[in-house]
C-alpha positions as CSV (number, residue, x, y, z in Angstrom):
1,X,-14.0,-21.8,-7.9
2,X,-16.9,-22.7,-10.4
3,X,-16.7,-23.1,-14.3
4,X,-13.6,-25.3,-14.1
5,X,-13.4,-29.3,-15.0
6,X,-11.2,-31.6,-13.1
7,X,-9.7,-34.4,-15.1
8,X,-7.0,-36.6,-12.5
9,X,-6.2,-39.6,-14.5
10,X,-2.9,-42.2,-14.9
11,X,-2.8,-41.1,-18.7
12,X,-2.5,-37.5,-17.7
13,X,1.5,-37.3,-19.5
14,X,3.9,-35.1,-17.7
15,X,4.1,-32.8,-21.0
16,X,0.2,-32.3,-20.7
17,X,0.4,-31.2,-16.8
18,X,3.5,-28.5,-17.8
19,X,1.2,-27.5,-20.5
20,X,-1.8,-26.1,-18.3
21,X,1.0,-24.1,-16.1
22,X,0.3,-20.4,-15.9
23,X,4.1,-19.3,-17.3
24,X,6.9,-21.2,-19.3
25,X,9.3,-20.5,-16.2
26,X,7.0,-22.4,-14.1
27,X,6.5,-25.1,-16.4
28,X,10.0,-27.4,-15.9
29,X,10.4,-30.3,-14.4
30,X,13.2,-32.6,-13.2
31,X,13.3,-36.4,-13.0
32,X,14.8,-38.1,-9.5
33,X,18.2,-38.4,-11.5
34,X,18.3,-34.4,-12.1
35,X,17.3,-34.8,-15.7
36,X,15.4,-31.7,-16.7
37,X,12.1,-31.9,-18.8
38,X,11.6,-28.3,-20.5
39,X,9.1,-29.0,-23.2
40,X,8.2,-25.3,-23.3
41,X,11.6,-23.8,-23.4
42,X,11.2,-22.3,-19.8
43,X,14.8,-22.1,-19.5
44,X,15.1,-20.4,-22.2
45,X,12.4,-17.5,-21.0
46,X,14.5,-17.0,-18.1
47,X,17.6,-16.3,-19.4
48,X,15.9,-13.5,-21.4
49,X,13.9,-12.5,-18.0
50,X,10.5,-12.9,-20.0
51,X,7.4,-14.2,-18.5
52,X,5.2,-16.0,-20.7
53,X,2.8,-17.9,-21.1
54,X,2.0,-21.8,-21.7
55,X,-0.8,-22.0,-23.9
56,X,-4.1,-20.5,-24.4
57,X,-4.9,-22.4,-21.1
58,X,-3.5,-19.4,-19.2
59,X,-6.8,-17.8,-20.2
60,X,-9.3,-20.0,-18.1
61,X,-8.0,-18.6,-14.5
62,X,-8.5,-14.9,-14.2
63,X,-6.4,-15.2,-11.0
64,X,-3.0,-15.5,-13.2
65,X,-3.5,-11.9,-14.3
66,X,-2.7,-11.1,-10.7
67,X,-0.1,-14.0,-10.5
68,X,1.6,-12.2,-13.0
69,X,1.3,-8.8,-11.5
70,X,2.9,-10.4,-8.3
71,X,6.0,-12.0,-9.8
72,X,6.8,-8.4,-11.5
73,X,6.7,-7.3,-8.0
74,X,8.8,-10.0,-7.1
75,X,11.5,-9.9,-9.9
76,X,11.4,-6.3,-11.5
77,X,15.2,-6.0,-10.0
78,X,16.4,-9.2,-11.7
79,X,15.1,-7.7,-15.0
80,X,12.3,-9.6,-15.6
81,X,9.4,-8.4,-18.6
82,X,5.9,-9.4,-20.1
83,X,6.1,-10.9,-23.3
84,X,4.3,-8.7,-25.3
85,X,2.0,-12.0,-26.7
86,X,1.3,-12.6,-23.0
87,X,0.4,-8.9,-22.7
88,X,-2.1,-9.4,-25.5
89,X,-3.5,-12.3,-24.2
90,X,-4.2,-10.7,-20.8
91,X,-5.3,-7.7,-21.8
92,X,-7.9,-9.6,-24.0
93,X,-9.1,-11.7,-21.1
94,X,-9.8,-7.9,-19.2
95,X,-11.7,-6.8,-22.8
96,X,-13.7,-10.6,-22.3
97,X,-14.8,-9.6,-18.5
98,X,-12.5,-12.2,-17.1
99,X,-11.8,-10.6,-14.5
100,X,-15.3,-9.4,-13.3
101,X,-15.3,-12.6,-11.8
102,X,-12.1,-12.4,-9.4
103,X,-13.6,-13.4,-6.3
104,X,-12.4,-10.6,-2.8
105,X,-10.2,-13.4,-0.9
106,X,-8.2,-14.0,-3.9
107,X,-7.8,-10.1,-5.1
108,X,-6.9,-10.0,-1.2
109,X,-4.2,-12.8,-1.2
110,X,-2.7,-11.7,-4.0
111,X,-2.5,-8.1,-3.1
112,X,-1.1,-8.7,0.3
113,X,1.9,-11.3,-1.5
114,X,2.4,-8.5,-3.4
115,X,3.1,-5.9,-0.8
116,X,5.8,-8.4,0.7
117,X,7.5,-8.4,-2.6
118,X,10.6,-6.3,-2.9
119,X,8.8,-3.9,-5.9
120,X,5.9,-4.1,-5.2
121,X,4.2,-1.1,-7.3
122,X,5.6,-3.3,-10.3
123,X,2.4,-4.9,-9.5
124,X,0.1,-2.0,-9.9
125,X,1.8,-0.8,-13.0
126,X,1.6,-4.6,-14.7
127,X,-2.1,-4.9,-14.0
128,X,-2.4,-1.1,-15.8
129,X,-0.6,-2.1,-19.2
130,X,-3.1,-4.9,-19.5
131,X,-6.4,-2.9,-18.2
132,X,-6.9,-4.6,-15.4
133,X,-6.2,-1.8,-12.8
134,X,-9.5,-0.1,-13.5
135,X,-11.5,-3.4,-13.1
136,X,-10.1,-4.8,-10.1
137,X,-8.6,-2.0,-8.1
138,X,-10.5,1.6,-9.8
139,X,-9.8,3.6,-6.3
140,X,-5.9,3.1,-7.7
141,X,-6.7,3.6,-11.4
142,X,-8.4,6.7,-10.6
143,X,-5.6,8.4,-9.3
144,X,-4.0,8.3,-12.8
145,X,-4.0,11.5,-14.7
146,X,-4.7,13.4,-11.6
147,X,-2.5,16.3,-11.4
148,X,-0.7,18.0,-8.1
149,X,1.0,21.3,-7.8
150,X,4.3,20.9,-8.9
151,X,5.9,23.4,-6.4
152,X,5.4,20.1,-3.8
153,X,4.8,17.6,-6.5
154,X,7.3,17.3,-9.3
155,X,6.4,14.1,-10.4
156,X,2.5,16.1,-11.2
157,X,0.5,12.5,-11.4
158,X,-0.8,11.5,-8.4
159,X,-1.0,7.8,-9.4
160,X,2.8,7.8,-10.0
161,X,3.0,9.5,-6.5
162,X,1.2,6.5,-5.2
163,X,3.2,4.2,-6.5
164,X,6.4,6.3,-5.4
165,X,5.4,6.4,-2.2
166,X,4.9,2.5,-2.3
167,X,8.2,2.1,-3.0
168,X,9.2,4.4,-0.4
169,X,7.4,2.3,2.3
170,X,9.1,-0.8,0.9
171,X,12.2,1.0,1.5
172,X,11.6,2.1,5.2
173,X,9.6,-1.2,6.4
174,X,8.9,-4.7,5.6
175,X,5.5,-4.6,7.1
176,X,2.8,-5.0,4.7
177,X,0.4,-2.9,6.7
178,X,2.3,0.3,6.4
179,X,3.2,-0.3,3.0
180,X,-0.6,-0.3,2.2
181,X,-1.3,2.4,4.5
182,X,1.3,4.8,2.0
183,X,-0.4,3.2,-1.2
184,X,-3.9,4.5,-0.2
185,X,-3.3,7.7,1.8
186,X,-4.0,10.1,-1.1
187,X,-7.8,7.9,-2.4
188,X,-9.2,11.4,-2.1
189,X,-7.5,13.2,-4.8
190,X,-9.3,11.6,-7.1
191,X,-12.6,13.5,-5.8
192,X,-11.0,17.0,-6.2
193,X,-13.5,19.1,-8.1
194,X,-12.2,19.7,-11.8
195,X,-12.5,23.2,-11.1
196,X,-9.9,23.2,-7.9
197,X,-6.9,20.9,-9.7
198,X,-4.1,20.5,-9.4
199,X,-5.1,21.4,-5.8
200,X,-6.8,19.4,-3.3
201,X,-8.5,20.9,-0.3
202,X,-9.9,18.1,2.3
203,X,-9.0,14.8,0.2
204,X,-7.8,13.9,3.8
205,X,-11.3,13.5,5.1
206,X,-12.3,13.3,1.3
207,X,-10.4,9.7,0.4
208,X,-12.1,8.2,3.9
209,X,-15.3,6.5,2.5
210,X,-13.7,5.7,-0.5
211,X,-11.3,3.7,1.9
212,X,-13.7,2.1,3.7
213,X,-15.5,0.9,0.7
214,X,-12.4,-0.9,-0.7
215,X,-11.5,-2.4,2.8
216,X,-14.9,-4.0,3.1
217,X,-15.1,-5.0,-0.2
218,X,-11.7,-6.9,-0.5
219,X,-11.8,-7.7,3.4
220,X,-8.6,-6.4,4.0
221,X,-8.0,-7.0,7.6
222,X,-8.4,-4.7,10.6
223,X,-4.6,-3.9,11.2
224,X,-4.5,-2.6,7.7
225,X,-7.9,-0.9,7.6
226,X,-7.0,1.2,11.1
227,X,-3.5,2.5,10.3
228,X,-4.5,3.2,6.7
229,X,-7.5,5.2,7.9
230,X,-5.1,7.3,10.3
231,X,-2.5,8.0,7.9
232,X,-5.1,8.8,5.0
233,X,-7.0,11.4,7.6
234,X,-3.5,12.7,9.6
235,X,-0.5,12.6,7.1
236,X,-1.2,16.3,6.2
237,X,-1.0,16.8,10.2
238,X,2.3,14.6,10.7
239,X,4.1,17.0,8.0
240,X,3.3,20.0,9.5
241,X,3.7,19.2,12.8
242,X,5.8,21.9,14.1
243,X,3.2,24.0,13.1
244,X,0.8,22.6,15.1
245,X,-0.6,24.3,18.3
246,X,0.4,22.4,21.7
247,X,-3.5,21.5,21.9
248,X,-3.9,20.3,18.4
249,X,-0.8,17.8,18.8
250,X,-1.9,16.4,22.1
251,X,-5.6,15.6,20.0
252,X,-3.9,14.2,17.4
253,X,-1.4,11.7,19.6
254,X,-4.6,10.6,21.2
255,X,-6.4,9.8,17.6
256,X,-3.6,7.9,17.0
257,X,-3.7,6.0,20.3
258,X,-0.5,7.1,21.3
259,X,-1.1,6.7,25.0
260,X,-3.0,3.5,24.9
261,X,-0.5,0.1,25.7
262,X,-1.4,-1.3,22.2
263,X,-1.3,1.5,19.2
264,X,0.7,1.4,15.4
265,X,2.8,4.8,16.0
266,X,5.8,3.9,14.4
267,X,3.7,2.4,11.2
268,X,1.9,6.0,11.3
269,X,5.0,7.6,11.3
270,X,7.1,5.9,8.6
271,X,4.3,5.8,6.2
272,X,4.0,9.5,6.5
273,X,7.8,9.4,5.8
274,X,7.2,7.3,2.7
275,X,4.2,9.8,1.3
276,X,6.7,12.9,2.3
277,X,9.5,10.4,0.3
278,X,7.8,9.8,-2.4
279,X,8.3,12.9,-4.7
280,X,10.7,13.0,-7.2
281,X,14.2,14.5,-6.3
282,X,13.0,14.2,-2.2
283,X,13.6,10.4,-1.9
284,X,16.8,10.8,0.0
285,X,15.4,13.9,2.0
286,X,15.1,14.1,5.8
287,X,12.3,13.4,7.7
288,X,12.3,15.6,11.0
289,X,8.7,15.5,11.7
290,X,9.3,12.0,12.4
291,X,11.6,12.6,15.5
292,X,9.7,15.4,16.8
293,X,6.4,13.3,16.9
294,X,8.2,10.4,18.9
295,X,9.8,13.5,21.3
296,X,6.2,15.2,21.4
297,X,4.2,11.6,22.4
298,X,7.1,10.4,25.0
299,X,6.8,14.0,27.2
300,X,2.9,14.1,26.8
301,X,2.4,10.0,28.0
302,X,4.6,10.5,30.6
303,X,2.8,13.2,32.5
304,X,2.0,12.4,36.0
305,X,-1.2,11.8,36.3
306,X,-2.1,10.7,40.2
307,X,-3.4,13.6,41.3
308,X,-6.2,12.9,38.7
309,X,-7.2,10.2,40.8
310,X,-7.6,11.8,44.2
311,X,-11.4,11.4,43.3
312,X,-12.1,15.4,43.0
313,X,-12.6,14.9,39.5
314,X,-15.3,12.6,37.9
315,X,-15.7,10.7,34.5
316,X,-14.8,13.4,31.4
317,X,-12.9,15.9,34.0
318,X,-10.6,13.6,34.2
319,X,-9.8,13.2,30.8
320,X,-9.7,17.2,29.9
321,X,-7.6,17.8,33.3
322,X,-4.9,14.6,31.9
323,X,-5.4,16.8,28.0
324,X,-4.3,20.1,30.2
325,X,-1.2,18.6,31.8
326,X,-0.3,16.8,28.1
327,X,-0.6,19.8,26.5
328,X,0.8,22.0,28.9
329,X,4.0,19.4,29.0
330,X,3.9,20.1,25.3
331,X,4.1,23.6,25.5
332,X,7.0,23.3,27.6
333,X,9.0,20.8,25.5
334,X,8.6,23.1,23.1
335,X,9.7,26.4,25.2
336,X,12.7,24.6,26.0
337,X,14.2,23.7,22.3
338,X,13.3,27.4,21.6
339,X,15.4,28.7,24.6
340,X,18.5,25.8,23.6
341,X,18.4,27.4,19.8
């Protein structure tokens, strides 16, 4: 931090401490004897579910726009709003360049708390309201206003999809990773030629640099970076799955890593569920694909692959004769459930 003065002292009152708090709900205190000190009628705020601020000293920490953003993630189902003066002042700190100053690790930390909370797309639609969306996160602001065909997309915007589909993930997991992983998949829509809307040919491959770009620049850490790169680039693939030839589905289990010991296949697979989820009217709709793709990788890794080691066969053979067998195991899984129907 830089720009901020320190002043510890023994004349420091109580009242003056609560004062430089970031909201009135966080600004009571209580005495050893249980007596409580509410100078800024904090209790008050929460019964009426508001968050507000202090003083004009909320203004001096850009990082309490995203504190903010985080508790409306964390207490949207309690009931809890901005005060509209609090809205003012923050969307006036955004219109000052506050915020141009918000260093990665704490955009970061924030974020990731904010993924854990149990709404956490309140988050991304507090930060909107006051303007800061488009400063600190414009991959997500540019997904606003972007429209989809209705025929799969009823709710049209893509930036609500996201957020729907954020909500989704929350639903399925309570693993931050994936729950980023559905927030990002769709980055590429917001590249669609003009001329093409509301479709969007390639934003799988599209949205990829654009993805890259935000994980470096907010460091977001490798777990999250990998699985969101697979589900941006193979989501399309997991939904149409059964459509999928034998060879392709044995290519895209090994882009996945299916068949290596350490590998985030069920994350893949329920954020796919949460993007396929999050459309309005489909929330409560099945997710076959899902099953299938476990069914698929458990026959293909358990092929027998010995014989591949007899030593006949010599650095790639032996890879495309173990893709022959997987497929070929594929093909028969699926000759099988086509003779049982």
């Amino acid at each position: 931090y830089k720009g901020f003065v320190v002043h510890a002292n023994v004349d420091v009152t109580l009242e003056q401490d609560l004062q430089r708090r970031d909201l009135t709900i966080n600004a009571i205190a209580a005495t050893p004897e249980g007596e409580i000190i509410d100078p800024y009628n904090g209790r008050d705020d929460l019964d009426k579910r508001l968050f507000r601020h202090v003083s004009p000293a909320f203004a001096e920490d850009p990082v309490r726009i995203l504190r903010v953003a985080r508790f409306a993630a964390r207490y949207q189902h309690l009931g809890f709003k901005l005060a509209s003066e609090t809205q003012e002042l923050m969307q006036a700190m955004v219109a000052a360049g506050e915020v141009d100053h918000l260093v990665p690790e704490r955009v970061w930390a924030e974020l990731l708390k904010a993924l854990n909370e149990q709404s956490p797309a309140a988050f991304f639609y507090t930060l909107l309201d006051c303007g800061a969306l488009e400063k600190i996160f414009p991959e997500f602001y540019n997904l606003f206003g972007v429209p989809q065909p209705e025929k799969y997309h009823p709710e049209i915007d893509t930036g609500i999809h996201a957020m729907m589909c954020l909500e989704q993930a929350a639903l399925l997991s309570p693993k931050p990773e994936v729950r980023f992983a559905a927030l990002v998949h769709d980055l590429g829509k917001a590249l669609s030629p003009k001329d093409n809307l509301p479709h969007h040919y390639g934003h799988e491959t599209k949205g990829l640099p654009v993805l890259e770009a935000l994980c470096n620049r907010l460091r977001v850490p490798n777990a999250f970076k990998s699985l969101a790169l697979h589900v941006m680039q193979y989501h399309t693939h997991c939904h149409k799955v059964t459509e999928l030839k034998p060879s392709t589905l044995v290519d895209l289990l090994n882009n996945l890593g299916v068949f290596k010991q350490h590998n985030q296949f069920p994350e893949f697979l329920l954020a796919c569920e949460a993007d396929a989820k999050g459309r309005t009217g489909l929330e409560h709709k099945p997710y076959p694909q899902s099953v299938y793709l476990q069914k698929a990788a458990k026959t293909a890794g358990s092929v027998n692959t010995s014989d591949m080691m007899d030593g006949c066969l010599q650095g790639a053979q032996i890879g495309e004769a173990i893709r022959r067998l997987r497929i070929q195991a594929i093909t028969d899984m699926n000759n099988t459930e086509v003779k049982c129907r």
